[in-house]
N, C-alpha and C positions, 0 to 999 in steps of 0.2 A: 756408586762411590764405594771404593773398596775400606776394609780397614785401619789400611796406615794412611791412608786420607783423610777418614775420619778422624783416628790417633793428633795428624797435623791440627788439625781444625778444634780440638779440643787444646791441645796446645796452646795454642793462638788464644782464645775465649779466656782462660784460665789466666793468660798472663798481661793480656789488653784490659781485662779487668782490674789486675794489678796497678799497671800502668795508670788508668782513668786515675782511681781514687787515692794513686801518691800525686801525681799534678795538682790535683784539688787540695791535697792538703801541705805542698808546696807551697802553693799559689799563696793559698788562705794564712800559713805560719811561717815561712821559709826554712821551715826545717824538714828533714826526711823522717819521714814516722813508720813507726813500728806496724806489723800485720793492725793486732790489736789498735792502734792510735788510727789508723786511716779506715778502721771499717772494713778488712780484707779477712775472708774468714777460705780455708781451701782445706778438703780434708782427703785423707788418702784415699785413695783407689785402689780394685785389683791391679791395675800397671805402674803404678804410681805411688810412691809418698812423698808431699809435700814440705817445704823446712824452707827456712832463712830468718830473717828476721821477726817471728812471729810476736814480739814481746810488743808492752805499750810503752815503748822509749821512742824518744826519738835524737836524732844528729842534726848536727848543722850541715846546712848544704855545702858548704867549704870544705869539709870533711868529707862530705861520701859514705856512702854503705857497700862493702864489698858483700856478696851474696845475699841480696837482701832476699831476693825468690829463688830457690832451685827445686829441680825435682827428677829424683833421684828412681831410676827402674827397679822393681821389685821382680820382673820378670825381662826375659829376654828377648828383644824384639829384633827379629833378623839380624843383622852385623855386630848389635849390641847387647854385651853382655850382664845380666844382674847388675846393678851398681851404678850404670851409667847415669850422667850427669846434667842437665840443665839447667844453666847458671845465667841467674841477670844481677847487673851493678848496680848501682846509681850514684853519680858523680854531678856536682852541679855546676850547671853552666858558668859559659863567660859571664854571663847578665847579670848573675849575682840573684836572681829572683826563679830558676825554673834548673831542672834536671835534665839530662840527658842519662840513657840510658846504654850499657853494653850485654850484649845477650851472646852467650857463650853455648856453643853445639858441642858433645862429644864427636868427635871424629866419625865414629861408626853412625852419629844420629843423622849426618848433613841431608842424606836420603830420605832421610823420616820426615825429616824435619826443615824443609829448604827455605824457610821463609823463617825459621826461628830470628837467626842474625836481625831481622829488620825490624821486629818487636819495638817501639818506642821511637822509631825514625820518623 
């Protein structure tokens, strides 16, 4: 397994663990909670620094969190330059009780990253 497979796969782990512990505490409050409030702790990497919603606040699910996870390149990884971006939402369902999730790829990452999109699906 090369590399930028591994890069995918770390990816992945990083933000499904995100995902796990906002559900739960959806589930448990119907509110969207901060890194801090839901137990999400992620610290930077050589590739990586992590940022979104880190604080212990939390929103109502009707509301929504625009960027609540991203993570931003400190290095350049093939098409993609310093700075590039991975972004996920959270917007709450029709149900009124659970979230859905939008996970945003910079353009240069779709190759890196081809599974990022389905994050929370």
């Amino acid at each position: 397994m090369g590399p930028l497979r591994n890069f995918e796969l770390k990816q992945h782990k990083f933000t499904t663990s995100y995902v796990k512990l906002q559900d739960a505490y959806v589930s448990e409050s119907n509110m969207i909670g901060g890194w801090k409030k839901i137990g999400y702790v992620m610290n930077a990497t050589t590739n990586f620094t992590y940022a979104g919603d880190t604080e212990d606040g939390t929103v109502a699910v009707t509301v929504g969190k625009t960027d609540a996870w991203n993570a931003t390149s400190n290095v350049a990884l093939n098409d993609c330059a310093i700075g590039a971006k991975w972004q996920l939402d959270v917007v709450g369902a029709t149900n009124g009780n659970s979230v859905n999730y939008t996970a945003t790829t910079p353009t240069c990452g779709v190759a890196l990253t081809p599974t990022f999109d389905k994050i929370g699906k």
